[in-house]
C-alpha positions, 0 to 999 in steps of 0.5 A: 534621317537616321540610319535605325529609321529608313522608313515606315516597314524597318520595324516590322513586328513578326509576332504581331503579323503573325497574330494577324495572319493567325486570327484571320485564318480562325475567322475564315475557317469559321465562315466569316470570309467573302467570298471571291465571286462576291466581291468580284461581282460587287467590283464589277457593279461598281465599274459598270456605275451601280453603286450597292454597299461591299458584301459582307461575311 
């Protein structure tokens, strides 16, 4: 293997992920996040063997 391709993450692209982080950020300011209590409920229901689809946002 070459030295200029160690693994998948050596050419991690900044810009990209900053885009990323970016519009995630815009989404969740304009209230199309799940909640943390949300998805730990559903978490929970999934442990104790009830089967329900994840929450939305």
């Amino acid at each position: 293997m070459s030295e200029a391709a160690k693994n998948l993450f050596d050419n991690e692209d900044l810009d990209a992920k900053a885009r990323a982080i970016a519009e995630a950020r815009a989404q969740l300011d304009s209230g199309q996040g799940v909640s943390n209590d949300a998805v730990k409920a559903w978490l929970k229901d999934l442990a104790a063997g009830r089967r329900r689809p994840p929450p939305c946002g």
